[in-house]
C-alpha positions in Angstrom: 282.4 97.6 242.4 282.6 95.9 245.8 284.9 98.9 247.1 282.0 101.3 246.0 279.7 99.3 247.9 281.2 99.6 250.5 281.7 103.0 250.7 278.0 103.8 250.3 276.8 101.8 253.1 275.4 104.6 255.0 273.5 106.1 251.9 272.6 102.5 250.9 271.2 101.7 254.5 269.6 105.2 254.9 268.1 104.8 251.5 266.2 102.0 251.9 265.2 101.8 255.3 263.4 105.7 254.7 262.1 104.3 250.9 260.6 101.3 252.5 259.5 102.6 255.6 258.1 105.3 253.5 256.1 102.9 251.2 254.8 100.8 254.1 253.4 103.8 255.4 251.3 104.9 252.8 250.3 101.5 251.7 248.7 101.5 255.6 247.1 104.4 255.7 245.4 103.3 251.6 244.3 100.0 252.3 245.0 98.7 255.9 244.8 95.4 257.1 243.1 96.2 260.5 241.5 98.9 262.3 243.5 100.5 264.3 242.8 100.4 267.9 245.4 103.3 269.4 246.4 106.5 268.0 249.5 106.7 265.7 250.7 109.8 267.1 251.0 107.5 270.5 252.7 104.3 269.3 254.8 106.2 266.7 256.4 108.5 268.4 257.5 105.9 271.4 258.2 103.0 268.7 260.6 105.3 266.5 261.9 106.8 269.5 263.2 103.6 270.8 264.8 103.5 267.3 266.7 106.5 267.9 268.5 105.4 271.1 269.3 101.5 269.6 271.0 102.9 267.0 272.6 105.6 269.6 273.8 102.6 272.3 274.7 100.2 269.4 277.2 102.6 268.2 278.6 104.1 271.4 278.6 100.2 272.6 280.3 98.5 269.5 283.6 99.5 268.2 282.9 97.6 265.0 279.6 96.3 263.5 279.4 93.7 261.1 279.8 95.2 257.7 283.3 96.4 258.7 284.1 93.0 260.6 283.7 91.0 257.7 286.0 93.5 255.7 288.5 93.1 258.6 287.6 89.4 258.7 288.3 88.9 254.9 291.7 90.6 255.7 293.3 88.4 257.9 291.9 85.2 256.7 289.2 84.8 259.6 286.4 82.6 258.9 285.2 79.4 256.8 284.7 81.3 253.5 288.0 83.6 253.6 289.6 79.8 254.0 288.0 77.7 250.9 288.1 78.1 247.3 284.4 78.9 246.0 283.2 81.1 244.0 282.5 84.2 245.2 278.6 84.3 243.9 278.4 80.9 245.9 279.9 82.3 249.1 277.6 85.4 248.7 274.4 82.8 248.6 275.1 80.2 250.9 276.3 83.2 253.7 272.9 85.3 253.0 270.7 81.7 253.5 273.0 80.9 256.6 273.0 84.1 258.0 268.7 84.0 257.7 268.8 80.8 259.6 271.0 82.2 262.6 268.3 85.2 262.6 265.6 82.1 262.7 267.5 80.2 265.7 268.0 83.4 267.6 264.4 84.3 267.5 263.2 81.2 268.6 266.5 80.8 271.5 264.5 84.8 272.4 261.5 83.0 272.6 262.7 79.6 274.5 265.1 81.5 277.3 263.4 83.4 280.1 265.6 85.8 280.8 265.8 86.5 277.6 262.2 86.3 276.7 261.3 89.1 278.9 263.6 91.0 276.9 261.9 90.7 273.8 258.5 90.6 274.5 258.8 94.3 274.4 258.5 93.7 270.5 255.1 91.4 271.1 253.8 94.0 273.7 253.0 96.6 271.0 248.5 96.3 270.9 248.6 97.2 267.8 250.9 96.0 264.4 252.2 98.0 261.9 255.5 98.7 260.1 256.8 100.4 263.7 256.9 97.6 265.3 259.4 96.3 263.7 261.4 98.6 265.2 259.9 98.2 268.1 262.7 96.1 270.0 264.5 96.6 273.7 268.2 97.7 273.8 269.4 95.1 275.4 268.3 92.5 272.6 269.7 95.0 270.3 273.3 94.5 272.1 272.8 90.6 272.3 271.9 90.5 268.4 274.6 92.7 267.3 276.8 90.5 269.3 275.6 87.0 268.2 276.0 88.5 264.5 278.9 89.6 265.2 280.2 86.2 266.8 278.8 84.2 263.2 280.3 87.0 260.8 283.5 85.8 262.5 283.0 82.5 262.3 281.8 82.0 258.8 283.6 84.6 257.2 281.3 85.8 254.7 281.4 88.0 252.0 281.2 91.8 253.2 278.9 92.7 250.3 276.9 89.7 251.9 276.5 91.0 255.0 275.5 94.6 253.8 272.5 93.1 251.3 271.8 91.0 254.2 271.6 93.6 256.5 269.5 95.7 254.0 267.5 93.0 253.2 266.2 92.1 256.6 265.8 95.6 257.5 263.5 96.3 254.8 261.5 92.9 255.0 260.8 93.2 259.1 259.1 96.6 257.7 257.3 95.4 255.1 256.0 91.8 257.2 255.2 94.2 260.4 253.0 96.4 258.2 249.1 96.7 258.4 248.7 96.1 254.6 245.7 94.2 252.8 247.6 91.8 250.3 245.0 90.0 248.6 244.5 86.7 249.8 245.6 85.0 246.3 248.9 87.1 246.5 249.9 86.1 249.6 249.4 82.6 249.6 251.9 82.4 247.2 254.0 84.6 248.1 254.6 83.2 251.6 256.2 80.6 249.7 259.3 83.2 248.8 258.8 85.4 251.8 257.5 86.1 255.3 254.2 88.2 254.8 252.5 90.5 257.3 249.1 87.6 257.4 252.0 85.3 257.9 254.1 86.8 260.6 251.2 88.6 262.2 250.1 85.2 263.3 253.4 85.5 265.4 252.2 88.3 267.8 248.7 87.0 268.3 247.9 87.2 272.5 247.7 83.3 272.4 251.3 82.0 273.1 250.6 78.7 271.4 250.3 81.2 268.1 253.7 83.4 269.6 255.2 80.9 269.8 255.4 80.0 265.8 256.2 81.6 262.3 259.7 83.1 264.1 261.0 83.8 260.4 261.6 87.7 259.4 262.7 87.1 256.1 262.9 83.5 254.3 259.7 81.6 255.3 261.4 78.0 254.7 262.6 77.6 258.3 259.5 77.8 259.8 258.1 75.1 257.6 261.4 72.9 257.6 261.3 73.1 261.4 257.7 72.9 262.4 256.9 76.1 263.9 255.0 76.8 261.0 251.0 77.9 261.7 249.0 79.5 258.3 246.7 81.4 259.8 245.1 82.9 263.6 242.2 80.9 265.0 240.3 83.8 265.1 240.8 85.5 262.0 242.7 88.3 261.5 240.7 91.1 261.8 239.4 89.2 265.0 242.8 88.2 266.5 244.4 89.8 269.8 247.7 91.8 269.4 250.0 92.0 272.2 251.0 89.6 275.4 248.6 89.0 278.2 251.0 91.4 280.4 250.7 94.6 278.9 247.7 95.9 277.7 247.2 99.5 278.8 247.6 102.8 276.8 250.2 103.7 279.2 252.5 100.2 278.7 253.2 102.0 274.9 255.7 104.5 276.5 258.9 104.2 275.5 259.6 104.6 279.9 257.1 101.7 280.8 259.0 99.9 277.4 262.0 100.0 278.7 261.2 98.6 281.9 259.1 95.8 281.1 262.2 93.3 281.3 261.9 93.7 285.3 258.3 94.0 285.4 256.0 90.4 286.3 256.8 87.2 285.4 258.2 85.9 282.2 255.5 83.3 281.0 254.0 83.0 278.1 257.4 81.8 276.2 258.1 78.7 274.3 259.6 76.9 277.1 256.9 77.6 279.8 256.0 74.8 282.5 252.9 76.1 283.0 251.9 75.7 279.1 254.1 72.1 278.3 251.0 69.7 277.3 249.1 72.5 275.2 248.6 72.2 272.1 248.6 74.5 269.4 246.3 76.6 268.1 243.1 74.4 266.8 240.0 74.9 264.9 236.6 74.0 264.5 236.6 72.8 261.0 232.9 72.1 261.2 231.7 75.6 262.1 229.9 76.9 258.8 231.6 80.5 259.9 234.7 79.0 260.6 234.6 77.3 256.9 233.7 80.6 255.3 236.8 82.7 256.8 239.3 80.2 256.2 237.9 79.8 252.2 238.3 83.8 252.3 241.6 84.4 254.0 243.3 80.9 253.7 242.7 79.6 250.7 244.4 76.4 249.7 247.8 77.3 251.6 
């Protein structure tokens, strides 16, 4: 069964990246979130775009990704779980939950690292938050990703099988926690608890920093609440929130050209790590406000 697995990784990845992205899609346009603020035709087109030549430099770039390096790995013995005795469900568990966590640590490490930093805040520049921007990321963090995957796939030997559900998995939940769907309020409080939702992770690209720089999870939401980077909701709302970076704001800075230039382009503050930001606080509100009261009863509830 593994072996057939295997085998259908392309149809398997194709599968559910076009179901998902597919169902994200028409859940937006039915019952969105937010009002849109830029035309699709704009952001689209650039966002999958960018898509198209990731996928085109990761494969010229990598001779191996990591479905087929944990194969190879599982071959010659590489890696903690190809040298214990376990069960194989256990190693297929404990690799998916530490395979999350590395995806937790590099996102914050994006956030924390200039130079780094002003690779991905081409993802945060996007004004406006749907299930394209989580595809929405520069190809230069793509190579650095694929190669700090690659590094722990090597390191920890997991399952293949593993890293392909893994793989899947993440693909299909940075869709569904970047779209602009209206989960009711009671749904998503408790569903946070199992997995990153889009009122969860939206929080994430708010233009306030102090909110940036939180809720890094894309998948399992325990990390962020573990590790204290945890924030429930936007001070302002969010239908009220700013998308986006303070950089960036201009119809034009949504073209894949001015995307893919934005690494060289001003400083790079606004990360985790800033001196000019050490001191602030995060995000805080006015619990006394009667307005104030009456969003967080509607879109907080008792989180």
């Amino acid at each position: 069964m593994t072996e057939t697995i295997l085998g259908s990784e392309p149809a398997i990845r194709l599968t559910a990246f076009f179901g998902v992205f597919a169902a994200m899609a028409l859940w937006e346009i039915a019952s969105p979130r937010r009002r849109r603020d830029f035309p699709r035709v704009i952001r689209w087109t650039n966002n999958l775009a960018l898509v198209v030549i990731d996928t085109a430099i990761l494969r010229l770039t990598f001779p191996i990704l990591v479905v087929g390096l944990a194969v190879l790995a599982d071959e010659r013995g590489w890696g903690l779980f190809n040298n214990l005795d376990v069960p194989v469900w256990l190693a297929l568990l404990v690799s998916m939950l530490l395979l999350d966590l590395a995806i937790y640590l590099q996102h914050v490490m994006f956030h924390s690292i200039p130079a780094l930093w002003r690779l991905h805040r081409m993802h945060h520049a996007d004004l406006d938050f749907d299930a394209t921007t989580g595809l929405r990321f520069h190809p230069v963090e793509i190579l650095i990703s694929m190669a700090i995957k690659l590094a722990i796939v090597t390191a920890l030997g997991p399952p293949a099988v593993a890293v392909l559900l893994f793989e899947v998995i993440l693909n299909a939940t940075a869709l569904f926690n970047h779209a602009n769907i209206n989960l009711p309020t009671s749904v998503d409080r408790w569903l946070r608890w199992i997995i990153v939702t889009p009122d969860m992770h939206r929080v994430h690209h708010s233009v306030d920093p102090r909110e940036t720089n939180s809720n890094y999870g894309f998948n399992l939401p325990w990390w962020d609440r573990l590790l204290g980077t945890y924030v429930a909701q936007p001070a302002k709302g969010h239908t009220d929130m700013d998308i986006g970076i303070e950089q960036f704001r201009t119809r034009r800075d949504l073209w894949i050209d001015r995307m893919l230039i934005q690494p060289v382009r001003g400083p790079a503050s606004g990360y985790a790590l800033d001196a000019s930001r050490q001191g602030v606080s995060g995000p805080r509100l006015d619990l006394d406000s009667q307005p104030e009261k009456a969003r967080l009863s509607e879109e907080q509830g008792e989180d």
